[in-house]
N, C-alpha and C positions, 0 to 999 in steps of 0.2 A: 939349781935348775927349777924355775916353776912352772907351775902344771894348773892347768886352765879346770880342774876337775873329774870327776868319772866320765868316762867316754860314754855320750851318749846316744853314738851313732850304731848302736848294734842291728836294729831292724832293717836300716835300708843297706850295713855290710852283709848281712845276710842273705837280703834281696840280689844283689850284685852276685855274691857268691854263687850264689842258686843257678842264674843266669850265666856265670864261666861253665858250670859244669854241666849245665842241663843234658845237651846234646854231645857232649863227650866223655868217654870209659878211658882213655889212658891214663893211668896211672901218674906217669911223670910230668904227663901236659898238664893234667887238673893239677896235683903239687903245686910246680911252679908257678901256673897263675893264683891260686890262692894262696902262696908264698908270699906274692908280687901283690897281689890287693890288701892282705892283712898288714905288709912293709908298709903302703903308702897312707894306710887308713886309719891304723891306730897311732896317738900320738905317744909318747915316753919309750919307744922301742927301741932298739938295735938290732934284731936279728928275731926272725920268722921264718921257721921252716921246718922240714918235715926228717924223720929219720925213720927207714924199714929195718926189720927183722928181718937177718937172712945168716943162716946157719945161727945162731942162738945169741947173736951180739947186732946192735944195733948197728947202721952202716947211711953214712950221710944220702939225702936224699936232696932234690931242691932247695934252697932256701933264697931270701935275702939278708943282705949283711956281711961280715968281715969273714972272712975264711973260720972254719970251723972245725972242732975235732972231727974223724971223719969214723971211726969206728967206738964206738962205747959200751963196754962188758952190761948185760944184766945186773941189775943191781948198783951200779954204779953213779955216782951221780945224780941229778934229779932225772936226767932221761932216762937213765938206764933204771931206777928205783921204781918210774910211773911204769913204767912197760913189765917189770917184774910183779907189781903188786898189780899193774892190768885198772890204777886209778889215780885218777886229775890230782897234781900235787900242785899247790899254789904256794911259792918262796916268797918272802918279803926280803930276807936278807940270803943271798945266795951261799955268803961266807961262812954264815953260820950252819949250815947247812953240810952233816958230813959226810963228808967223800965226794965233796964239790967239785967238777972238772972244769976249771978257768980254762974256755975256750976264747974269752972275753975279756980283760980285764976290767972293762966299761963296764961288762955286766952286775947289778946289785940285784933283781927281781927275775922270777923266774914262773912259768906256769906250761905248765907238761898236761898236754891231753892224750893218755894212747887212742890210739886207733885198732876197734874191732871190728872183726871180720867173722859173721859164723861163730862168735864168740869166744873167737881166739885173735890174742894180740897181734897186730901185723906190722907194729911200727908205732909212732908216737910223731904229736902236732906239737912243737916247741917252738914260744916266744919268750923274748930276755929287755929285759930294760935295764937302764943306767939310774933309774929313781929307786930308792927303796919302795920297798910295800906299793909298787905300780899299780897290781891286781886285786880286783874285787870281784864281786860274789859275780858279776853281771858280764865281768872278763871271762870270768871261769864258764857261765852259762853259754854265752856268743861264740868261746872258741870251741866248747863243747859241740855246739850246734856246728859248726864248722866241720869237727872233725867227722859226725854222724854223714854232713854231706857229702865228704870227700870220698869214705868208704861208700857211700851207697851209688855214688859217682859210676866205682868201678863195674854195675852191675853183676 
């Protein structure tokens, strides 16, 4: 598969971003559109989407892409791992990676942003790619910057 380079449309996904949420607090509608915009924006992806905290295990949220695990233990995983240690974990190889939950089999790459709230975790922002080592420093900053807007979305 080749790959045209580091994505270097972060400012104006931002810009967009900014713009889906500006004038809306729900929850599930921001999700899914910035589901739906980071799906169609970043190129090497398969799946963008969001997973909440609810009772002490993650639980699928919006996303785009193939059907997906729908519940994932703490610790677990890279979703379950970023939302435990409450920090951005950036995979190059998913496989190596243990206690790996192949919801994916396409998936090789992986970058997990949790989501805070008040300083407590509420969930996590997960995108996957089919490219090894997809993610770089400027992925990791642009979905960070994402998931800050998402929470601040909710008011």
């Amino acid at each position: 598969m080749e790959h045209a380079g580091p994505f270097s449309g972060w400012g104006t996904l931002l810009e967009q971003a900014r713009a889906l949420v500006a004038d809306e607090q729900d929850a599930i509608a921001n999700a899914a559109n910035l589901s739906a915009l980071l799906f169609g924006a970043l190129p090497d992806i398969n799946w963008a989407g969001f997973y909440f905290l609810r009772s002490g295990e993650l639980v699928l949220g919006p996303f785009q892409g193939k059907p997906a695990c729908v519940r994932i233990a703490l610790g677990k995983g890279v979703c379950g791992t970023a939302a435990q240690e409450g920090a951005t974990i950036v995979v190059d190889d998913v496989h190596a990676f243990p206690g790996h939950i192949a919801c994916d089999a396409a998936s090789n790459a992986e970058l997990v942003v949790p989501l805070r709230r008040a300083g407590e975790v509420i969930g996590v922002l997960d995108v996957d790619s089919p490219r090894h080592a997809r993610f770089d420093e400027a992925d990791r900053l642009g979905l960070e910057a994402i998931a800050r807007l998402y929470v601040d979305s909710l008011g």
